[in-house]
N, C-alpha and C positions, 0 to 999 in steps of 0.2 A: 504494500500500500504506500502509494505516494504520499510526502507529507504537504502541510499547505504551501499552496501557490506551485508544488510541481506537478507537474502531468506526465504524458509518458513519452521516452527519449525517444529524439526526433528517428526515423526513419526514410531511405529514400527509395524511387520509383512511386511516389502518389501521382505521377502525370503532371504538378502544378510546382513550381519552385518558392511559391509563396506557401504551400502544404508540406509542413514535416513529419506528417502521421497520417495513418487513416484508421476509426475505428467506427466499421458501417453499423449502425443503427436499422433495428426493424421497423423504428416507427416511423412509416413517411406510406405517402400514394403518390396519383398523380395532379398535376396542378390541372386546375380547371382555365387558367388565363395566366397572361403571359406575365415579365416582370417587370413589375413597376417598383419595389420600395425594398430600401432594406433597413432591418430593425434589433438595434443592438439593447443586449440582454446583459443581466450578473446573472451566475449560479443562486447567489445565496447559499452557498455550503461549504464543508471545511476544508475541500480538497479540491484540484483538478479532475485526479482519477473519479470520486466520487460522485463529482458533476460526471462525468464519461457514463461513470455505471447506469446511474440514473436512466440518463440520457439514450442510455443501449437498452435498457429493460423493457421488456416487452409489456408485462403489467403494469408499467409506468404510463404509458402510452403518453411519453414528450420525447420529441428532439430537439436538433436545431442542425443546421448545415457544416456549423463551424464551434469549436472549442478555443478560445485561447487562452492559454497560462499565466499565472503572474511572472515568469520566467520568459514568455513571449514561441513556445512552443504553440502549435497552432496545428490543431486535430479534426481532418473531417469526418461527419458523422453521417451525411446523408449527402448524392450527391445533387449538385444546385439544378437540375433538369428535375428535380422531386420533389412533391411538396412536404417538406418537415414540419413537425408538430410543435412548434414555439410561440405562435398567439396569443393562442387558445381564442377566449370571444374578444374579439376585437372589430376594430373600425377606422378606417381613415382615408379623407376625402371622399366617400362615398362607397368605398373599399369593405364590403363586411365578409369577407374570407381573403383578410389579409396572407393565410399561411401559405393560398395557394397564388398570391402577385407578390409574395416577397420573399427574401433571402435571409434568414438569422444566423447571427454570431452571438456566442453566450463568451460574457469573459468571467473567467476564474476568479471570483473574488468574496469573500463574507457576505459582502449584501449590509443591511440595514442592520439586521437582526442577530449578526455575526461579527460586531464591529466596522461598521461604517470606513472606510479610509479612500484614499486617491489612489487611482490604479496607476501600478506601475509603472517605466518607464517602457524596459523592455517589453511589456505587452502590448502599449499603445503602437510601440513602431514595430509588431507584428502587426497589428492591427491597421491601421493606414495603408501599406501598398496592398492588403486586399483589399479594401474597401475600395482602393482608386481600383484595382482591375475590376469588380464588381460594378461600381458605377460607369466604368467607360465600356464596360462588356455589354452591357444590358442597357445604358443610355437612362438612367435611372434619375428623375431632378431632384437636384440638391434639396429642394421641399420634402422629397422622399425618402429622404436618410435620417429615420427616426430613433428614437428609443421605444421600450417595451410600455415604460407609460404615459407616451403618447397615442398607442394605440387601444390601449385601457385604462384609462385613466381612473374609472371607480375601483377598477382590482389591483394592479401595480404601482408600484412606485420606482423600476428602477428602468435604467441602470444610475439614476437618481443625482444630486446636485453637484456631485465632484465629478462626474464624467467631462471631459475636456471639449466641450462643443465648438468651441471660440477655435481652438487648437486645428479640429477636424473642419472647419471653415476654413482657415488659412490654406490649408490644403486644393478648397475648392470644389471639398468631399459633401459637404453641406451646408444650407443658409449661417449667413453670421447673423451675430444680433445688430438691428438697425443703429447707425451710430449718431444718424439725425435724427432726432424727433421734434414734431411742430410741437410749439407749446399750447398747453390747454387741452382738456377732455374731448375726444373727438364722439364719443359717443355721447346720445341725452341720459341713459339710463342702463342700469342694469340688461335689463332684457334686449336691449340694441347690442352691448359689448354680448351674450351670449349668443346671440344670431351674427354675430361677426365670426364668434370662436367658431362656431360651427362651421359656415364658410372658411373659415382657411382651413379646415379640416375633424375638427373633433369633434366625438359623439360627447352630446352635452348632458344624458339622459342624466346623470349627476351634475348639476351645475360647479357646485364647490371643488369637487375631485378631478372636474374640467380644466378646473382656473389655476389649481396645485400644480396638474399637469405641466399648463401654461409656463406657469414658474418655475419649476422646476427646468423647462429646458431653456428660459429666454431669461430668465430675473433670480437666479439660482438663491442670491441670498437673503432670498427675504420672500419663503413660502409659506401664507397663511389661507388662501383661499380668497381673500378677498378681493374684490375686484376696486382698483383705483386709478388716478391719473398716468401714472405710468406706466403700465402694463397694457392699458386703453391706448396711448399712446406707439406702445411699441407691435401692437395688434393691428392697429389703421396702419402703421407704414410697412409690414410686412401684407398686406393683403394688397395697399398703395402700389408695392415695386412688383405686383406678381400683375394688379392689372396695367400696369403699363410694359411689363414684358421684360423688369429687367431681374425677374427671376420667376422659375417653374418649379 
């Protein structure tokens, strides 16, 4: 048994030079539609290998495409022509069988509930040149390179407020957060900023667990659900640059 944040020693012939391993998973089918998004995960558990086990367990009935380690070892588990079981009920942009329009990466790490921390160095820079082969393979918009709660925001919360977004933008990998904002509340009310959230993408059926979402990926330090001038702010000019075209 691996200890935390190792997983198992790289291997080669996986066909991908960014894949050091392969450990195929039964849980996956076929995709119903093609791919549009991809959506980064934590384990939440105390190991790599165990995340792996999991993940291979038949009775579990979860995958994901991809594993990476705190160590930046980087394990496939289903191949990306298939759809892996890492959503579960989800939603996004209109999307309600996110498992079979997207691609998951689960990265090794405690999770919330396991001691919360910053992932690694070495996992992140696994993690980046797949994600660029990912998005330039499948033509995927930087809008669509989510975390796991953004796609369920009533049920998850990760891969949660230390994930490097800003980081994985510079790259080109995903939207950054707007750096201009017009001053003053662009919305009249509550119920306007939640038909906004919706249009840019989230299921609002939980209002509250919508808006944490929100924050958690655009206003990382300051997640309480509430809805205020800035986050109103920073929700008109991403929805602003999407309809004028200068982002998808």
């Amino acid at each position: 048994m691996a200890g935390p944040g190792q997983g198992p020693k790289p291997t080669s012939g996986t066909g991908d030079e960014l894949v050091h391993a392969e450990r195929l998973s039964p849980n996956f089918n076929d995709r119903k539609t093609a791919i549009t998004m991809l959506v980064v995960h934590y384990t939440e558990m105390e190991s790599a290998e165990a995340a792996i086990e999991r993940l291979c367990d038949e009775e579990a009935g979860v995958s994901a495409h991809y594993l990476i380690s705190e160590d930046g070892v980087v394990t496939r588990l289903v191949p990306e022509e298939k759809r892996a079981w890492h959503a579960g009920k989800s939603y996004w942009r209109g999307e309600t069988d996110v498992n079979s329009a997207s691609i998951g990466i689960e990265l090794d790490h405690p999770g919330h509930a396991l001691g919360y921390r910053a992932f690694s160095e070495a996992q992140i820079e696994a993690l980046v040149p797949l994600m660029a082969r990912i998005v330039k393979q499948y033509d995927i918009p930087r809008a669509n390179v989510i975390g796991h709660s953004d796609v369920a925001p009533a049920r998850k919360i990760d891969p949660g407020e230390l994930f490097p977004w800003n980081l994985i933008a510079r790259y080109g990998l995903t939207l950054a957060k707007p750096d201009k904002l017009e001053l003053g509340d662009p919305f009249d009310n509550d119920g306007a900023f939640y038909l906004a959230l919706e249009r840019y993408g989230y299921d609002i059926t939980d209002g509250i667990k919508a808006v944490e979402a929100f924050q958690r990926r655009w206003r990382p330090e300051l997640i309480d659900g509430a809805i205020d001038q800035q986050i109103g702010a920073i929700l008109f000019q991403l929805l602003l640059d999407r309809d004028r075209g200068v982002s998808r």
